[in-house]
Chimera marker file (.cmm) of the C-alpha trace (Angstrom):
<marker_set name="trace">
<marker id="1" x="0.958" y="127.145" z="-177.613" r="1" g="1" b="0" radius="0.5"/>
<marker id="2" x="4.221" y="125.581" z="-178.304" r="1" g="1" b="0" radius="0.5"/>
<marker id="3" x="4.931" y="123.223" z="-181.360" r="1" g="1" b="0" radius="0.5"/>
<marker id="4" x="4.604" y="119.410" z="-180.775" r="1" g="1" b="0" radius="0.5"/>
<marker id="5" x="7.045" y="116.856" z="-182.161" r="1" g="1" b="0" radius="0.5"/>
<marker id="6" x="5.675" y="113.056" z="-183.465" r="1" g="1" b="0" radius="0.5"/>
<marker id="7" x="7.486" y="112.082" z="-180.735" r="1" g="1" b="0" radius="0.5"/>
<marker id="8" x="6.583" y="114.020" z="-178.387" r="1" g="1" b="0" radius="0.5"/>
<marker id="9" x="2.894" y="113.377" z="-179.118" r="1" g="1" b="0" radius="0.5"/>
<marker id="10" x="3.564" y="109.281" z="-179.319" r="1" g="1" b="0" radius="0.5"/>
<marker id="11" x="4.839" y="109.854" z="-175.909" r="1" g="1" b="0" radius="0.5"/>
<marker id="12" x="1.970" y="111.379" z="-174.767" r="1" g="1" b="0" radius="0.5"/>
<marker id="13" x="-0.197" y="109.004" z="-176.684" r="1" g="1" b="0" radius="0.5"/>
<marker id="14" x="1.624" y="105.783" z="-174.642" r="1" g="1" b="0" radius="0.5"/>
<marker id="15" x="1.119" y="107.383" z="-171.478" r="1" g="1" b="0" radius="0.5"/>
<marker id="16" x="-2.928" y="108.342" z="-172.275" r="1" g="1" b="0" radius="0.5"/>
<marker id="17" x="-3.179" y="104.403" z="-173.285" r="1" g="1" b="0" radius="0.5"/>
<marker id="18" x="-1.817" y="103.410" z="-170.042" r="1" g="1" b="0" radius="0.5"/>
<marker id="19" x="-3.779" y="105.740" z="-168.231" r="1" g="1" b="0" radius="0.5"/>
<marker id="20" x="-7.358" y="104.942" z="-169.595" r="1" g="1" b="0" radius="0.5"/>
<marker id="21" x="-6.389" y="101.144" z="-169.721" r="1" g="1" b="0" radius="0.5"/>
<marker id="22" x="-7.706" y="100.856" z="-173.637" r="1" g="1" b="0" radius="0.5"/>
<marker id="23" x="-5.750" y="98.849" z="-176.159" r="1" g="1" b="0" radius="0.5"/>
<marker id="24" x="-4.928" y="101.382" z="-178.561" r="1" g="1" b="0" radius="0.5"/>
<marker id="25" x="-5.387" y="104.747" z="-179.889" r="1" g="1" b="0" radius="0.5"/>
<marker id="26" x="-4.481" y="107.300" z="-182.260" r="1" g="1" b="0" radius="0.5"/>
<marker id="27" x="-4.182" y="111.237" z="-182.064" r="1" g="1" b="0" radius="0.5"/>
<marker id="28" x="-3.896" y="113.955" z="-183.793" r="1" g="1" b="0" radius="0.5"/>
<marker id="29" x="-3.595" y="117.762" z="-183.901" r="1" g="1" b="0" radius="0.5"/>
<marker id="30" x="-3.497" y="120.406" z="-186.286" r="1" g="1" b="0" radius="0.5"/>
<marker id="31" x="-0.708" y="122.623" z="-185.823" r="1" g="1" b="0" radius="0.5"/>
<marker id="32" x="0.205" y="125.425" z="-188.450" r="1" g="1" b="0" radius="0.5"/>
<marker id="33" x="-2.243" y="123.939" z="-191.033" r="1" g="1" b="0" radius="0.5"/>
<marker id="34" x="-0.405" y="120.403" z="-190.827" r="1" g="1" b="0" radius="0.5"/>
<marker id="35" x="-1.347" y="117.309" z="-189.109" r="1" g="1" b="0" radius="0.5"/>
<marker id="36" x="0.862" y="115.680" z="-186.840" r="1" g="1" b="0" radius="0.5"/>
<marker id="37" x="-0.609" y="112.075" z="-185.433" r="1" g="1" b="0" radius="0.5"/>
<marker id="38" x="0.509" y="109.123" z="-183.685" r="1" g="1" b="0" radius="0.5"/>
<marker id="39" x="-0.511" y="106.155" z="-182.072" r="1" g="1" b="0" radius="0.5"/>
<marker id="40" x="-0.135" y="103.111" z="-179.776" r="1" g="1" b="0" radius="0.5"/>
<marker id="41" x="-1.010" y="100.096" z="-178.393" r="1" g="1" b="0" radius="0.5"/>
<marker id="42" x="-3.226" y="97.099" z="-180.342" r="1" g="1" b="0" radius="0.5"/>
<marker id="43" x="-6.257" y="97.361" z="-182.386" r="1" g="1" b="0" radius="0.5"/>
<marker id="44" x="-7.709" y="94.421" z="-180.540" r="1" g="1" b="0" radius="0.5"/>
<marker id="45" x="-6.935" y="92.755" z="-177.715" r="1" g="1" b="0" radius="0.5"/>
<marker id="46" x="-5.329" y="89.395" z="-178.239" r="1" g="1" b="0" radius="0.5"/>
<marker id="47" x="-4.474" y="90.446" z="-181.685" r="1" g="1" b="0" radius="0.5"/>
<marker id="48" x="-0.937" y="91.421" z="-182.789" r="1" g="1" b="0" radius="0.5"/>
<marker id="49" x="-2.419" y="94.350" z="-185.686" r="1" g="1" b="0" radius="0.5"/>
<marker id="50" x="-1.108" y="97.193" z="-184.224" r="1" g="1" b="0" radius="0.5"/>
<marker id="51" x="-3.080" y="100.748" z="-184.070" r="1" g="1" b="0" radius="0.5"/>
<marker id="52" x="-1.318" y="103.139" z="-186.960" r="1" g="1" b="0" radius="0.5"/>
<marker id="53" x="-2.044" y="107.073" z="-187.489" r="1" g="1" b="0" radius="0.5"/>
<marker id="54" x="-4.201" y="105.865" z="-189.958" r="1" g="1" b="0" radius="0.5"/>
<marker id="55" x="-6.195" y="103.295" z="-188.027" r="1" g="1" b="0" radius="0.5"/>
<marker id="56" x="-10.049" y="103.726" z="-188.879" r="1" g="1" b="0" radius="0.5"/>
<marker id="57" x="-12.220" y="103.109" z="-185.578" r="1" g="1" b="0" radius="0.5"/>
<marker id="58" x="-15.821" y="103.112" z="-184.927" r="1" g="1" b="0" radius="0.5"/>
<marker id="59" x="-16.719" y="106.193" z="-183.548" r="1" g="1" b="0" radius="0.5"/>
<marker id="60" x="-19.929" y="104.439" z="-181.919" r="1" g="1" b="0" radius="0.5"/>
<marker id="61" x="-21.813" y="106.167" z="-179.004" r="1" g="1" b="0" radius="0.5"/>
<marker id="62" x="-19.193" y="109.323" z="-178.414" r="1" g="1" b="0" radius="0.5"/>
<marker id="63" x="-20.965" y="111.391" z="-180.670" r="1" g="1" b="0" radius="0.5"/>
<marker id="64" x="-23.890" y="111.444" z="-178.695" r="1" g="1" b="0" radius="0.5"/>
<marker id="65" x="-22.790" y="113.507" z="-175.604" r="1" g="1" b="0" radius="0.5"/>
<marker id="66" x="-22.068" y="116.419" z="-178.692" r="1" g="1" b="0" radius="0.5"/>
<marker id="67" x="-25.348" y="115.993" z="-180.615" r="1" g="1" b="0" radius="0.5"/>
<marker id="68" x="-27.104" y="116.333" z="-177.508" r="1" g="1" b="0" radius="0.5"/>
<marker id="69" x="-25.049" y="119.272" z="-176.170" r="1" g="1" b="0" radius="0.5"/>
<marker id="70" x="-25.620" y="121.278" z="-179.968" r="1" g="1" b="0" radius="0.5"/>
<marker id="71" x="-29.467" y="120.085" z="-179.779" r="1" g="1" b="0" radius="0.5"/>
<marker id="72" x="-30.237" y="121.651" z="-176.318" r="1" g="1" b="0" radius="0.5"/>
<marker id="73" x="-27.750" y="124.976" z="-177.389" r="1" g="1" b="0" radius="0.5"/>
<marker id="74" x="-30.048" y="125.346" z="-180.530" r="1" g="1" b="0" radius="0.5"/>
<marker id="75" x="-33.204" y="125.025" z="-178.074" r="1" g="1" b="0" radius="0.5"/>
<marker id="76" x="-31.799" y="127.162" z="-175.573" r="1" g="1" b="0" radius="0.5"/>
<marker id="77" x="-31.186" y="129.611" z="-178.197" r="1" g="1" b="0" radius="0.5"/>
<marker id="78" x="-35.025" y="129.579" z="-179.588" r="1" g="1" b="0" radius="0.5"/>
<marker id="79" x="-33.686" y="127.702" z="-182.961" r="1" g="1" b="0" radius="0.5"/>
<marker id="80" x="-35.172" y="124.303" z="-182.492" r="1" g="1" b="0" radius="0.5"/>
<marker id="81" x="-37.930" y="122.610" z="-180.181" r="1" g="1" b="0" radius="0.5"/>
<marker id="82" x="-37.499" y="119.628" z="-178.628" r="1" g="1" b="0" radius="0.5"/>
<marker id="83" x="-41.377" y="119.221" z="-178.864" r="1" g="1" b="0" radius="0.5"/>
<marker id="84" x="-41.658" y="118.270" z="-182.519" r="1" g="1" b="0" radius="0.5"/>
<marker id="85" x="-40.297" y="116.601" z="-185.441" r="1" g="1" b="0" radius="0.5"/>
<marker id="86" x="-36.703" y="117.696" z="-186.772" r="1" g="1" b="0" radius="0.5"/>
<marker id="87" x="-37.078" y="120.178" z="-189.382" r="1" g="1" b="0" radius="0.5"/>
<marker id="88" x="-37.171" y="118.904" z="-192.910" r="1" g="1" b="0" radius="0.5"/>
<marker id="89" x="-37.423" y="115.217" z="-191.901" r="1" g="1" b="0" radius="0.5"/>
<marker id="90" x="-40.294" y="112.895" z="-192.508" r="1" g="1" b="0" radius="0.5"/>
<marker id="91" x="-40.198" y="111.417" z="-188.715" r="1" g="1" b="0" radius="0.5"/>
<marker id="92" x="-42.852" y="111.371" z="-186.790" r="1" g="1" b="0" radius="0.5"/>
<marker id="93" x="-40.653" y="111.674" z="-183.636" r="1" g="1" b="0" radius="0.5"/>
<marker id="94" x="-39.515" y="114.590" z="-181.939" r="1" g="1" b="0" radius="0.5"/>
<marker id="95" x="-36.661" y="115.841" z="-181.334" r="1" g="1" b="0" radius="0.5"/>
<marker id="96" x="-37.160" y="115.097" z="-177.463" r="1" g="1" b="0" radius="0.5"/>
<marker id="97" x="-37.906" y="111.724" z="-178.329" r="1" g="1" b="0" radius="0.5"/>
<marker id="98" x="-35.154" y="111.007" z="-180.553" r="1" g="1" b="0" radius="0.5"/>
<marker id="99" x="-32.778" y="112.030" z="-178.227" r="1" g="1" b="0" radius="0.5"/>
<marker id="100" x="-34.013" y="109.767" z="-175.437" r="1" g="1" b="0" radius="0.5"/>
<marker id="101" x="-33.544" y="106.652" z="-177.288" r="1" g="1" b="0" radius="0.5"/>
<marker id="102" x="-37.650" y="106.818" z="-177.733" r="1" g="1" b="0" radius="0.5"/>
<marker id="103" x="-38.233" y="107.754" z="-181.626" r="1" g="1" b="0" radius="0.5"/>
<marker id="104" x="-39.245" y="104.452" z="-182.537" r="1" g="1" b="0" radius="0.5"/>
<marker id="105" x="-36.337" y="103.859" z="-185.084" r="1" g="1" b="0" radius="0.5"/>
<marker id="106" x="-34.691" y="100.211" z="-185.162" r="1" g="1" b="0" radius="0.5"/>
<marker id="107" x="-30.931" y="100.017" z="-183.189" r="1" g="1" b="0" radius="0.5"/>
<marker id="108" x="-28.782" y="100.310" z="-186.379" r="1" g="1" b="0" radius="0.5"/>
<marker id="109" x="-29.368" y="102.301" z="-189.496" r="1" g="1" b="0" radius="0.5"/>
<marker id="110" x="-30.836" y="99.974" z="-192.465" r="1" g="1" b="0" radius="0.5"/>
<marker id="111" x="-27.796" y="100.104" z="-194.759" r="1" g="1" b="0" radius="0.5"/>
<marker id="112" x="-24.144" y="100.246" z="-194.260" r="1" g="1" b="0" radius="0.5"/>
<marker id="113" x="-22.838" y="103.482" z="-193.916" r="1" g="1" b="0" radius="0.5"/>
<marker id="114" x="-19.734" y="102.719" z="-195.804" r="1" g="1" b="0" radius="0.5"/>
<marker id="115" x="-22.660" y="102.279" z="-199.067" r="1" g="1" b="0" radius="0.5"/>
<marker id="116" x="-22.895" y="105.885" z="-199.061" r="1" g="1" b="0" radius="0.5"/>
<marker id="117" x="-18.901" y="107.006" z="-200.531" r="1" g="1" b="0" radius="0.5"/>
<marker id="118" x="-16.949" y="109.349" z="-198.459" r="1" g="1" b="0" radius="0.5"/>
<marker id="119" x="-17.163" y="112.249" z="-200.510" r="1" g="1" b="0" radius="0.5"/>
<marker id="120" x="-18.607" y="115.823" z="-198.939" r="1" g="1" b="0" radius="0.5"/>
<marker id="121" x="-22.071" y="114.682" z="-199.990" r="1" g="1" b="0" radius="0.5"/>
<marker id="122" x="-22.450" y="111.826" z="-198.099" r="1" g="1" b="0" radius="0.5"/>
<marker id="123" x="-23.585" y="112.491" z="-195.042" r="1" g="1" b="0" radius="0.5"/>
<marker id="124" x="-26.527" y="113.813" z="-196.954" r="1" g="1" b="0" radius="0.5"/>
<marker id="125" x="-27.819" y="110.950" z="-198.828" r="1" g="1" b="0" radius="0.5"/>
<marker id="126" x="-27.824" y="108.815" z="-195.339" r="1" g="1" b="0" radius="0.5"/>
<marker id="127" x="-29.699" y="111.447" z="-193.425" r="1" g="1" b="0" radius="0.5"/>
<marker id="128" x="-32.164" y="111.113" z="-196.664" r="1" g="1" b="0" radius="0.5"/>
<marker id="129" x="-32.285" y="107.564" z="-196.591" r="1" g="1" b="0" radius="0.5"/>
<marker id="130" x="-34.994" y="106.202" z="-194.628" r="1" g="1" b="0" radius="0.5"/>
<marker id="131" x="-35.020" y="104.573" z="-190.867" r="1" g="1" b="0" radius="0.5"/>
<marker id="132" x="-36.262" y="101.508" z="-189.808" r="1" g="1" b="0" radius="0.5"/>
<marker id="133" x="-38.881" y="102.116" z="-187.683" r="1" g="1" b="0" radius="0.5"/>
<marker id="134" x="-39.786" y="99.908" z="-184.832" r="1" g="1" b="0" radius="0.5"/>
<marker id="135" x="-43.248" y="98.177" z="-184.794" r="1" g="1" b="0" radius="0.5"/>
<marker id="136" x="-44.529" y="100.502" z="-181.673" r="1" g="1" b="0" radius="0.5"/>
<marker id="137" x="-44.614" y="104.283" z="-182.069" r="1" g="1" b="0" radius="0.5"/>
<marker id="138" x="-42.439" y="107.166" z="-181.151" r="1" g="1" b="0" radius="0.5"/>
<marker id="139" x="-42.834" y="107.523" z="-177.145" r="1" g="1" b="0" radius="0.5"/>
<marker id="140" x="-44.358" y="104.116" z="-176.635" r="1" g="1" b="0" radius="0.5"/>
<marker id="141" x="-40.464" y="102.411" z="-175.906" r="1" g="1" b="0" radius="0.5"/>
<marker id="142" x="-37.396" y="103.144" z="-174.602" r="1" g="1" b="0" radius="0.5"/>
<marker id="143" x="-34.973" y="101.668" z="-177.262" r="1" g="1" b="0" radius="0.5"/>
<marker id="144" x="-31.501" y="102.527" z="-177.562" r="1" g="1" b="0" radius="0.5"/>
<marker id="145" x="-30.887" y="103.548" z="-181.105" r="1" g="1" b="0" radius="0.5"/>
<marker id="146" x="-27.719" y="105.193" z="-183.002" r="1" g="1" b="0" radius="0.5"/>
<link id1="1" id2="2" r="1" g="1" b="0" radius="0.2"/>
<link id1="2" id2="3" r="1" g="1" b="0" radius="0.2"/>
<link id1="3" id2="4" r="1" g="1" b="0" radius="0.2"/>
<link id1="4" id2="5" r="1" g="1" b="0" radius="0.2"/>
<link id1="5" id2="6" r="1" g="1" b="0" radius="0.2"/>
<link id1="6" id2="7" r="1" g="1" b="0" radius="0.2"/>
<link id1="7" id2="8" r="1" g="1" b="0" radius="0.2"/>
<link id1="8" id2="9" r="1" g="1" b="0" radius="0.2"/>
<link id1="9" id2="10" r="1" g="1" b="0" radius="0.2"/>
<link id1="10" id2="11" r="1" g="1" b="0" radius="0.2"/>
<link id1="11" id2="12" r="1" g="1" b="0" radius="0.2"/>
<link id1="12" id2="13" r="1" g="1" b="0" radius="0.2"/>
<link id1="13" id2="14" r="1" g="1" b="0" radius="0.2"/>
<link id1="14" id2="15" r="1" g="1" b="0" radius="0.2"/>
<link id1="15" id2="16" r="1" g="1" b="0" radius="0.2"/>
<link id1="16" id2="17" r="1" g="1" b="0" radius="0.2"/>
<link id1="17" id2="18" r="1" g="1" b="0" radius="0.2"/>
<link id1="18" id2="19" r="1" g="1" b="0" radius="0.2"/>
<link id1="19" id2="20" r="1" g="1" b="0" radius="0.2"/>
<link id1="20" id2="21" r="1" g="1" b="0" radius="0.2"/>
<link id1="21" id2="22" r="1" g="1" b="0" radius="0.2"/>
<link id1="22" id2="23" r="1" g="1" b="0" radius="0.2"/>
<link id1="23" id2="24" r="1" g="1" b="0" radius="0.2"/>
<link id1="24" id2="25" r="1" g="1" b="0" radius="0.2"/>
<link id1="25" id2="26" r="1" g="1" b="0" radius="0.2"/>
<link id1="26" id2="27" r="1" g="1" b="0" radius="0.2"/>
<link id1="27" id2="28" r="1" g="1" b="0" radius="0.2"/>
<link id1="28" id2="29" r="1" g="1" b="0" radius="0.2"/>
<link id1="29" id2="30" r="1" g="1" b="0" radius="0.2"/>
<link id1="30" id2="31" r="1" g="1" b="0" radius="0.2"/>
<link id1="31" id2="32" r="1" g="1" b="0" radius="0.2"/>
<link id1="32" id2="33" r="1" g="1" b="0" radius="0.2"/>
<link id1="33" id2="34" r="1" g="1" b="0" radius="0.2"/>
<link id1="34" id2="35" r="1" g="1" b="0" radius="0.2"/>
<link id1="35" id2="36" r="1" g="1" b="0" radius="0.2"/>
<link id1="36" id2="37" r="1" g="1" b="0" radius="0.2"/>
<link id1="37" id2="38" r="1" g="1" b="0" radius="0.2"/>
<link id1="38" id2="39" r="1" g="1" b="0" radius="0.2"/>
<link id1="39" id2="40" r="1" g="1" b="0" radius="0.2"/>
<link id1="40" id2="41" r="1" g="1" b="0" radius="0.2"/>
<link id1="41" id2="42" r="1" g="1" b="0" radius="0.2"/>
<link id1="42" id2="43" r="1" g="1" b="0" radius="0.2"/>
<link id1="43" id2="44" r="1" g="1" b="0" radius="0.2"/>
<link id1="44" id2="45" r="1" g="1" b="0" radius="0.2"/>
<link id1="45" id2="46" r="1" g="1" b="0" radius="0.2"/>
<link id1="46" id2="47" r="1" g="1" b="0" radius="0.2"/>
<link id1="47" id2="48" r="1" g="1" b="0" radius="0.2"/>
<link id1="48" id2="49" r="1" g="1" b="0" radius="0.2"/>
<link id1="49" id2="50" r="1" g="1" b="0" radius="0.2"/>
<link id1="50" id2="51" r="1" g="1" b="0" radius="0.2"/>
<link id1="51" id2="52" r="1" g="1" b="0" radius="0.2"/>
<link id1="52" id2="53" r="1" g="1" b="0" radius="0.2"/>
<link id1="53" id2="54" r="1" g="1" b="0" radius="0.2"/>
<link id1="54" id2="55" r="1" g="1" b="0" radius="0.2"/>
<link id1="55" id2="56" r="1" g="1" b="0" radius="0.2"/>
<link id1="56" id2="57" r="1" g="1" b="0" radius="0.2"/>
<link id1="57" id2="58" r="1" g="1" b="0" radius="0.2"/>
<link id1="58" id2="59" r="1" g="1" b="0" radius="0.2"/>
<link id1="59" id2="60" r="1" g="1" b="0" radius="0.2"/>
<link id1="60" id2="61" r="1" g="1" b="0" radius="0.2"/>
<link id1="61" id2="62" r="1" g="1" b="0" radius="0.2"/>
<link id1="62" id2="63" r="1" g="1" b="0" radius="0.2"/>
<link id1="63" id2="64" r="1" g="1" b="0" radius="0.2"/>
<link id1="64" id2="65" r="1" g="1" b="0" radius="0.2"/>
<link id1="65" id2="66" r="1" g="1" b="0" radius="0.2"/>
<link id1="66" id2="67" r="1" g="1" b="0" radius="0.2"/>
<link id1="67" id2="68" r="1" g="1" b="0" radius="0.2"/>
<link id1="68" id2="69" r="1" g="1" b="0" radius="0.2"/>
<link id1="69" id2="70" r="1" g="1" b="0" radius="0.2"/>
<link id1="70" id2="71" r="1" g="1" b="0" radius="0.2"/>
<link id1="71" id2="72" r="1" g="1" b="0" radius="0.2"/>
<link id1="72" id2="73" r="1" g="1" b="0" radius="0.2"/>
<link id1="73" id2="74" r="1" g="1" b="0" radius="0.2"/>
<link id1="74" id2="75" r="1" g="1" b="0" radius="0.2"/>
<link id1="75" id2="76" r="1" g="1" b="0" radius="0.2"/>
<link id1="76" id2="77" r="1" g="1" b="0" radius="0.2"/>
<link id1="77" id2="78" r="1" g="1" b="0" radius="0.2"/>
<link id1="78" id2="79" r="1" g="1" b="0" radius="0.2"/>
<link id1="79" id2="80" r="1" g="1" b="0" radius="0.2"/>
<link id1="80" id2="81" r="1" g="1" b="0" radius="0.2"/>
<link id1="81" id2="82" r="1" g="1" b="0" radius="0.2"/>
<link id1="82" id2="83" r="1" g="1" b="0" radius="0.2"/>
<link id1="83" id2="84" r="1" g="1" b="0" radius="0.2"/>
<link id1="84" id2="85" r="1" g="1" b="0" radius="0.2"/>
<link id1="85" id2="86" r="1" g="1" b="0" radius="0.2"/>
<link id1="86" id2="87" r="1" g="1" b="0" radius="0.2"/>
<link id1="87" id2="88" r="1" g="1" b="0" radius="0.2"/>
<link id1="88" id2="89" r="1" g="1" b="0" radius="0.2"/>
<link id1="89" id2="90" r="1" g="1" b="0" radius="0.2"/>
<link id1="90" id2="91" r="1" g="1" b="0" radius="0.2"/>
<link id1="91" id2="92" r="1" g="1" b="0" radius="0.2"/>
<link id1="92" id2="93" r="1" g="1" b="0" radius="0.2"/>
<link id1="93" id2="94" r="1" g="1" b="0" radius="0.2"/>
<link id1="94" id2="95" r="1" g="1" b="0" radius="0.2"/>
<link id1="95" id2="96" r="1" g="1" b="0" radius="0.2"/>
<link id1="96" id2="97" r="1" g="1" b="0" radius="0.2"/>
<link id1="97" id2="98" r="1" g="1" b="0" radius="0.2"/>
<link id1="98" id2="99" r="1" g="1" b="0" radius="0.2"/>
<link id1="99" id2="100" r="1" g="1" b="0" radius="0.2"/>
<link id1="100" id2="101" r="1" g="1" b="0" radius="0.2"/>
<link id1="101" id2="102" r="1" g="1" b="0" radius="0.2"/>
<link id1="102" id2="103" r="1" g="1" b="0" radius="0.2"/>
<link id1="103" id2="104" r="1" g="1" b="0" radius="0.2"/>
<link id1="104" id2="105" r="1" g="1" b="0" radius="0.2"/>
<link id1="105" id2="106" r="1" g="1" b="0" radius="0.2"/>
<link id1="106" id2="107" r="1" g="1" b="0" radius="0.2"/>
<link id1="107" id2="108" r="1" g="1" b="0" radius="0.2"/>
<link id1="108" id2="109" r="1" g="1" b="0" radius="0.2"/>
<link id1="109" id2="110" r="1" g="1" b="0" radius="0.2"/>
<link id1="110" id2="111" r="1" g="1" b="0" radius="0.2"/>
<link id1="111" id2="112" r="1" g="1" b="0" radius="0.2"/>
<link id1="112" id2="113" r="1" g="1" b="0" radius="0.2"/>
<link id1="113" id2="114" r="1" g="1" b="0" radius="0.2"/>
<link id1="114" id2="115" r="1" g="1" b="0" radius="0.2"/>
<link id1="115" id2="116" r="1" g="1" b="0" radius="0.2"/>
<link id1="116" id2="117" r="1" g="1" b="0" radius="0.2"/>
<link id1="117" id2="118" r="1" g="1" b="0" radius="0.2"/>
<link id1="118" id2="119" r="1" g="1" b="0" radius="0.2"/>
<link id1="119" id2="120" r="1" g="1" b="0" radius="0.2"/>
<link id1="120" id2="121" r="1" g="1" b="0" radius="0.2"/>
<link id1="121" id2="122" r="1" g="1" b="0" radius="0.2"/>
<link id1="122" id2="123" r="1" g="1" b="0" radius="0.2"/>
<link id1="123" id2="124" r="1" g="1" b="0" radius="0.2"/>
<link id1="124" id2="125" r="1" g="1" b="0" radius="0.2"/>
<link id1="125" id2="126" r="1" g="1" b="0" radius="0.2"/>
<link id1="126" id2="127" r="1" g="1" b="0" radius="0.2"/>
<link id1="127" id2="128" r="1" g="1" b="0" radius="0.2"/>
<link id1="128" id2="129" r="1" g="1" b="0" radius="0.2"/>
<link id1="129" id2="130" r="1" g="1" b="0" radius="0.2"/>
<link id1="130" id2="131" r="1" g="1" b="0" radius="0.2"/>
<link id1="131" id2="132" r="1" g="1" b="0" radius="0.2"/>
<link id1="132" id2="133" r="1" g="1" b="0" radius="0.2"/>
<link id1="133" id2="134" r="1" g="1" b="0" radius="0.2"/>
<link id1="134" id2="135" r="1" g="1" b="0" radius="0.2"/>
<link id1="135" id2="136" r="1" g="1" b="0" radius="0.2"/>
<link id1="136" id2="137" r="1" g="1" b="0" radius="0.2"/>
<link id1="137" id2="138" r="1" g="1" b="0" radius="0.2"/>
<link id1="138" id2="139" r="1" g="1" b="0" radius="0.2"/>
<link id1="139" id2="140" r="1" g="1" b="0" radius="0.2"/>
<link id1="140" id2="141" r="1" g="1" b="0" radius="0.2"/>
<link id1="141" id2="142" r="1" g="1" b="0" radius="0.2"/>
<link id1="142" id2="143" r="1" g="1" b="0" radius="0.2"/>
<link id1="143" id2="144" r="1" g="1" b="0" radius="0.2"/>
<link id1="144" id2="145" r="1" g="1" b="0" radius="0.2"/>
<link id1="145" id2="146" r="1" g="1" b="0" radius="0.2"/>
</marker_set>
């Protein structure tokens, strides 16, 4: 693969924003063990704060398509069961459940996720915080949950 300029990648950055009709984005790729990023367009519509390199967004729901697509390649590959609890959490929920929006855990996670730091052990202490649970059960409610 050939090299890639700034400029060659904030050209290809304007022409993605125009594409998919968002307001902004940023990109990056790795190339030779350094990053090269760019970016265009408006953090928010109406708003004049434009989107930098080092624009922080909400990643929100695009995670899920990849947790679900690593879940069901650990089933398919006899390492995890959709049929029970995840392993080493206290949940009550399956797997199956959780990924169908029907584990019985509240929308949002209890505490901000910012509370946790953003060093390599912090992804850890949220997953050992606990959820807020809903007042039905696991199975008993569709409710979309991140």
């Amino acid at each position: 693969m050939d090299s890639v300029s700034r400029d060659q990648l904030s050209s290809v950055a304007a022409e993605a924003r125009e594409r998919w009709h968002v307001p902004g984005l940023a990109v990056g790729v790795l190339q030779d063990g350094e990053v090269v990023s760019a970016a265009d367009g408006l953090l928010e519509l109406g708003k004049r704060e434009a989107v930098t390199p080092a624009t922080v967004f909400r990643v929100a729901s695009i995670t899920k398509p990849f947790v679900a697509t690593l879940t069901l390649t650990l089933v398919q590959n006899g390492l995890l069961s959709l049929e029970v609890p995840p392993p080493g959490s206290a949940l009550e929920a399956t797997v199956g459940q959780l990924l169908s929006h029907q584990g019985g855990l509240a929308s949002e996670w209890p505490e901000r996720l910012d509370g946790a730091g953003d060093d390599g052990e912090a992804l850890i202490r949220l997953a050992e915080a606990e959820p807020e649970r809903l007042p039905v059960g696991p199975g008993e409610l569709f409710s979309y949950s991140n």
